[in-house]
C-alpha positions as CSV (number, residue, x, y, z in Angstrom):
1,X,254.6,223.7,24.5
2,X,253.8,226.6,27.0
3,X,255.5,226.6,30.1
4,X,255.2,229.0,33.0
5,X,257.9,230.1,35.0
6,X,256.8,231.7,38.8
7,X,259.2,233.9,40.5
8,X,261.8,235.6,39.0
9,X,264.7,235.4,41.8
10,X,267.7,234.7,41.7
11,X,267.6,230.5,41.3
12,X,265.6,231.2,38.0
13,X,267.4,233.6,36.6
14,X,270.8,232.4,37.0
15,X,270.0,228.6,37.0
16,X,266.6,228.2,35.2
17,X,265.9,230.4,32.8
18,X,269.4,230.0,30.9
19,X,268.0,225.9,30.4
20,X,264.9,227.0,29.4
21,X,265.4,229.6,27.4
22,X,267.9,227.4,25.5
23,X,265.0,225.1,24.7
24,X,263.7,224.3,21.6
25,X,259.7,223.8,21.2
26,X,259.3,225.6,24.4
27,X,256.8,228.9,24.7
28,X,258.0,230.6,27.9
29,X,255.8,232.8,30.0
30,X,256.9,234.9,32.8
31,X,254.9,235.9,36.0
32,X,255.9,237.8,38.8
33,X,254.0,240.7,40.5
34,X,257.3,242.7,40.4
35,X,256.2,244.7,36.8
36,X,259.5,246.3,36.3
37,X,261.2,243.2,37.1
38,X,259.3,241.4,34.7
39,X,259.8,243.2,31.9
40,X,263.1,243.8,32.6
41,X,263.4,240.2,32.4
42,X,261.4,239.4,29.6
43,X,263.5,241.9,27.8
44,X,266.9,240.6,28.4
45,X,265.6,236.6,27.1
46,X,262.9,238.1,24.4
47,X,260.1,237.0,25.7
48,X,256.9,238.6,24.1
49,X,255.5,240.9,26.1
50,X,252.2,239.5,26.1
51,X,253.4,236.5,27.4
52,X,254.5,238.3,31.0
53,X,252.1,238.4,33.4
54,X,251.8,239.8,37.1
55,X,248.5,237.2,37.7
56,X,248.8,234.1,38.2
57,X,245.4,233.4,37.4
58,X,245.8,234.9,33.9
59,X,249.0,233.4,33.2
60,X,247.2,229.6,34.0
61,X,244.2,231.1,31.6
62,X,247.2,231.8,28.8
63,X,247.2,227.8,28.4
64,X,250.0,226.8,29.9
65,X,250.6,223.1,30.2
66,X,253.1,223.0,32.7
67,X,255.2,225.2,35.1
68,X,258.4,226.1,37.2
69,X,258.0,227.6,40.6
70,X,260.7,229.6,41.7
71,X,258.7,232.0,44.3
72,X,259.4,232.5,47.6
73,X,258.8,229.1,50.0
74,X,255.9,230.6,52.2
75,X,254.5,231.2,48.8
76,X,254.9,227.5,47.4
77,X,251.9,226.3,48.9
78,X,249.0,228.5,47.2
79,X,250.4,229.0,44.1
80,X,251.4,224.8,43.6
81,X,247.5,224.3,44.8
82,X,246.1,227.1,42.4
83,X,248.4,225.4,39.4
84,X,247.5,221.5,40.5
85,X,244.1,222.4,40.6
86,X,244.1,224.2,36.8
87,X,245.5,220.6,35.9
88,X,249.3,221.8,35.2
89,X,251.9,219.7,35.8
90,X,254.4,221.5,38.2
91,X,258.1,221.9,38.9
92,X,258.6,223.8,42.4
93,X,261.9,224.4,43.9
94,X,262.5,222.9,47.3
95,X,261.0,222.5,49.6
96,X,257.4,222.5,49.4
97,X,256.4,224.3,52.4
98,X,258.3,224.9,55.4
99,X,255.9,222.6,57.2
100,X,255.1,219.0,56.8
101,X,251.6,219.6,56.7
102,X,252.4,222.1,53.9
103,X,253.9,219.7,51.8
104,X,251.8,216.5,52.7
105,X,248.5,218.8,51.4
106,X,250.5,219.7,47.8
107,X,251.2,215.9,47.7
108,X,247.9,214.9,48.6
109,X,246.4,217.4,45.8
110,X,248.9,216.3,43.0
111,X,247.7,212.5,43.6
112,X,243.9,213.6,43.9
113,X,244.1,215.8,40.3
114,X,246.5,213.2,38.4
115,X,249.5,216.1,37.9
116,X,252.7,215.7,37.8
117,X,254.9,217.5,41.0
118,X,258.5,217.4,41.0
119,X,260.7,219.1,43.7
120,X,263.6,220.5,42.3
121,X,266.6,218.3,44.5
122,X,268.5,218.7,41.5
123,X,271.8,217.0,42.8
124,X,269.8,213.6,42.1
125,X,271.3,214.4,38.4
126,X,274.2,216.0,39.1
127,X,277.2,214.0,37.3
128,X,279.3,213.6,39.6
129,X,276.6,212.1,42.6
130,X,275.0,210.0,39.5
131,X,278.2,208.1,38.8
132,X,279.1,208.3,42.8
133,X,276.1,206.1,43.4
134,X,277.7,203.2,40.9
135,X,280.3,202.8,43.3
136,X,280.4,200.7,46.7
137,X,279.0,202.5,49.5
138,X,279.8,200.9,52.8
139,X,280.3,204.9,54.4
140,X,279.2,207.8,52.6
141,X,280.2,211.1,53.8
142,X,278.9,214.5,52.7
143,X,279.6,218.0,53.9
144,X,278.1,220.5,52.9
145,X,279.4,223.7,54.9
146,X,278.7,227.7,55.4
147,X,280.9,230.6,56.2
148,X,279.2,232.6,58.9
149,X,275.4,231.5,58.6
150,X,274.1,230.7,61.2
151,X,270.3,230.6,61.1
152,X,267.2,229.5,62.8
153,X,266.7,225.5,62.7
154,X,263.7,225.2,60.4
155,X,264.5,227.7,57.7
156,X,268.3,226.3,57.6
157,X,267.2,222.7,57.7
158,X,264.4,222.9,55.0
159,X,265.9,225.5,52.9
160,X,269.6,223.8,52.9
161,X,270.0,221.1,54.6
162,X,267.2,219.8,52.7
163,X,270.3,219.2,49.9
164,X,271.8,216.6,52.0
165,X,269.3,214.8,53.3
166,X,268.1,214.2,50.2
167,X,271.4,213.2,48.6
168,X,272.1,210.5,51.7
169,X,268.6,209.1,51.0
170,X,269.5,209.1,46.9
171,X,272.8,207.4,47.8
172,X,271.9,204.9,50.7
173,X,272.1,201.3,49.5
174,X,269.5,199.7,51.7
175,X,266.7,200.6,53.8
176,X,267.5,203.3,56.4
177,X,266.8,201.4,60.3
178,X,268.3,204.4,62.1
179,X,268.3,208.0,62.3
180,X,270.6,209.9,64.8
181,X,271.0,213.4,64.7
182,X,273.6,215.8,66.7
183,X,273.4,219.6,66.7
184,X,275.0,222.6,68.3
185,X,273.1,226.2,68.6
186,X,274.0,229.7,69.8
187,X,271.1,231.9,71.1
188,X,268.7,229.8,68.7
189,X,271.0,229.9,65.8
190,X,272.2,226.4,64.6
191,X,275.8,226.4,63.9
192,X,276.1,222.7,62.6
193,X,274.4,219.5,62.4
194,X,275.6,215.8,61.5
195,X,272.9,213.5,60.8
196,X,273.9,209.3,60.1
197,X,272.0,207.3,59.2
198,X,272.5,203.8,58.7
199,X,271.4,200.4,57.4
200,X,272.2,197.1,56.9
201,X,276.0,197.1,56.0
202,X,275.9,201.1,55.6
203,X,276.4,204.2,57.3
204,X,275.8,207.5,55.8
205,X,276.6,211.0,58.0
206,X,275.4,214.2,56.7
207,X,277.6,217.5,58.1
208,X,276.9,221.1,58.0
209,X,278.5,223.9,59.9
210,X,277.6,227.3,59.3
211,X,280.4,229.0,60.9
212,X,282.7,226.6,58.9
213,X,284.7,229.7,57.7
214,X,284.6,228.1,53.8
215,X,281.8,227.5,51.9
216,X,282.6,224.0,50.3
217,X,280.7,220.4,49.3
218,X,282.4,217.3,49.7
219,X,280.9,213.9,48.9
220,X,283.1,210.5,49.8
221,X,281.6,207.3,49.1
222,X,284.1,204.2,50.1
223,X,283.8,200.7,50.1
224,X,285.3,197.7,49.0
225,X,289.0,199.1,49.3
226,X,288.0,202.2,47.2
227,X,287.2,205.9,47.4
228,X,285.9,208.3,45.4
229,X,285.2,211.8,46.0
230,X,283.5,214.9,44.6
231,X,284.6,218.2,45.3
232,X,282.1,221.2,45.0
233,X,280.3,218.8,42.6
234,X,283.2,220.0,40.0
235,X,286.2,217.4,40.7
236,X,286.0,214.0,41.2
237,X,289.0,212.0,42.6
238,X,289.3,208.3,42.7
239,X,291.4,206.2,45.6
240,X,293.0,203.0,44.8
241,X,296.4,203.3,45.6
242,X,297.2,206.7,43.3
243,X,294.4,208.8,43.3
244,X,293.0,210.0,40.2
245,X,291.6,213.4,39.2
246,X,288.9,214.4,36.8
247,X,287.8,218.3,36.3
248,X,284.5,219.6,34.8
249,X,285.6,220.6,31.4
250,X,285.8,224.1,30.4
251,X,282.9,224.1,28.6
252,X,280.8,222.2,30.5
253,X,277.8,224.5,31.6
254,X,277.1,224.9,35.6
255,X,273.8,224.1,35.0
256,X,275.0,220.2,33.8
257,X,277.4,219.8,36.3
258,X,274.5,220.9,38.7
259,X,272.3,218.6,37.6
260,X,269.9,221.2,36.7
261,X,270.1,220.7,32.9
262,X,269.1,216.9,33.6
263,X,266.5,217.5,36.1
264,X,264.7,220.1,33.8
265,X,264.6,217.8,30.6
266,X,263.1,215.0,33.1
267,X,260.5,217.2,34.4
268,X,259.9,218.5,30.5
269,X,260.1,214.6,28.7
270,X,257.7,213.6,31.1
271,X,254.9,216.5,30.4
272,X,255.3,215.7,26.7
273,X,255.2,211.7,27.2
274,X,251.7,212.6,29.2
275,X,254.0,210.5,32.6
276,X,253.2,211.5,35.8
277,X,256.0,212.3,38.0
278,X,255.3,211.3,41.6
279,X,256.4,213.2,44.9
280,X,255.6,210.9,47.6
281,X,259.6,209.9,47.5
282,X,260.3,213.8,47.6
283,X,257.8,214.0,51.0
284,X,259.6,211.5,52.7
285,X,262.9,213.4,52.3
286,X,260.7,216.7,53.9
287,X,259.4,213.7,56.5
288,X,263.5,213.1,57.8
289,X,264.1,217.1,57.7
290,X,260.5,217.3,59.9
291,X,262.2,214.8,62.3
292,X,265.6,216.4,62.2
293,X,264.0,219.7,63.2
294,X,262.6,218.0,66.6
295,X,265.5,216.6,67.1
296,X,267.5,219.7,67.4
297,X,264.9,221.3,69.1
298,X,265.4,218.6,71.8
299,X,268.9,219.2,71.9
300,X,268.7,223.7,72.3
């Protein structure tokens, strides 16, 4: 099957194209206007050279069926518009766009052409969140924290925070009835945000400080007189009494414990099966961060 992959960064070439290329039955073709890059690239995972490209009109012409987008955000939009409109099926990175309108119009497209668009929140599949979510979750916790990154709210919020937002929303048992967010900013940097949100029996709170002095991810989900927690999506520890400790094996790849393993096969089976994947549940995660971004501008 031919498959694209757009943007040859740092995501894809340490988290992506190691799946991929690992494939079988896949026919990988490269684009990115960076020439060196790309054949540097194509080199190092084999890929024949006239299946690089530095246009991506001629790479959609090469056939492709479906594609990874790993360019740069403010880039999402035309490329996921020129691809959607060729009639491939499309895998983009989040988030969309930095804008709501952004991603509402690459929505829009994908249900007006019949193409699959997945957003890449690939800690929907991670292991250790998967199996969190069979637990009770009466409070769910999650911090995900920076060491000295402080940034401007929309770019933080969309390009990071983006992660836990989504997760909460993955691992909320109920409907969400309300949203509260509190923030704290430094000559319009955001230092940290905490975000609950909570439903009927639930509560879920969301943390991120950027000038945390570690850079860590914790999950805890409790309820029903137990804990269990995921550290840096590697270790999971289970309460009751003694806790108890489970480690990623040795040889388990990042990419699995990631989740991005599971999350490409998805995007891939479904291509194959001819099932569209739809991203209306992905824009309503980008519809909480649009919110969370007024919010904090309320609060500078």
């Amino acid at each position: 099957m031919p498959v694209g992959v757009i943007g040859l960064g740092d995501i894809a070439q340490k988290a992506y194209l190691p799946v991929l290329t690992a494939l079988p039955g896949l026919d990988l073709r490269l684009m990115t206007r960076d020439r060196a890059k790309l054949d540097r690239i194509g080199d190092t995972h084999r890929i024949d050279p006239v299946h690089r490209f530095t246009d991506l009109g001629a790479l959609i012409g090469s056939g492709i069926r479906a594609a990874f987008v790993h360019a740069a955000t403010d880039q999402h939009v035309p490329i996921v518009e020129q691809l959607l409109t060729a009639g491939v099926d499309v895998y983009v990175d989040k988030p969309l766009d930095y804008t709501l309108d952004g991603s509402r119009r690459l929505v829009e497209l994908a249900d007006r052409t019949g193409r699959s668009l997945m957003v890449g929140f690939n800690r929907r599949y991670a292991p250790g969140y998967v199996q969190a979510k069979e637990r009770p979750r009466d409070l769910i916790l999650l911090q995900k924290n920076r060491e000295g990154l402080a940034e401007a709210p929309r770019p933080m919020i969309f390009d990071d925070f983006i992660h836990v937002v989504d997760l909460l929303r993955f691992l909320v048992p109920g409907e969400i009835e309300h949203v509260d967010v509190r923030s704290r900013s430094r000559a319009g940097l955001l230092e940290h945000l905490v975000l609950t949100l909570a439903g009927d029996g639930f509560t879920a709170l969301g943390v991120m400080n950027r000038v945390s002095g570690s850079t860590e991810e914790v999950l805890e989900v409790s309820g029903a007189d137990s804990k269990r927690s995921v550290v840096n999506l590697a270790e999971v520890i289970d309460h009751r009494g003694q806790p108890t400790v489970r480690r990623r094996g040795d040889w388990v790849p990042v990419a699995r414990q990631r989740g991005i393993e599971q999350i490409v096969l998805a995007f891939l089976d479904a291509v194959r099966a001819g099932k569209t994947i739809d991203a209306h549940d992905a824009l309503r995660t980008h519809e909480l961060c649009e919110q969370i971004v007024q919010r904090v501008a309320e609060q500078a």
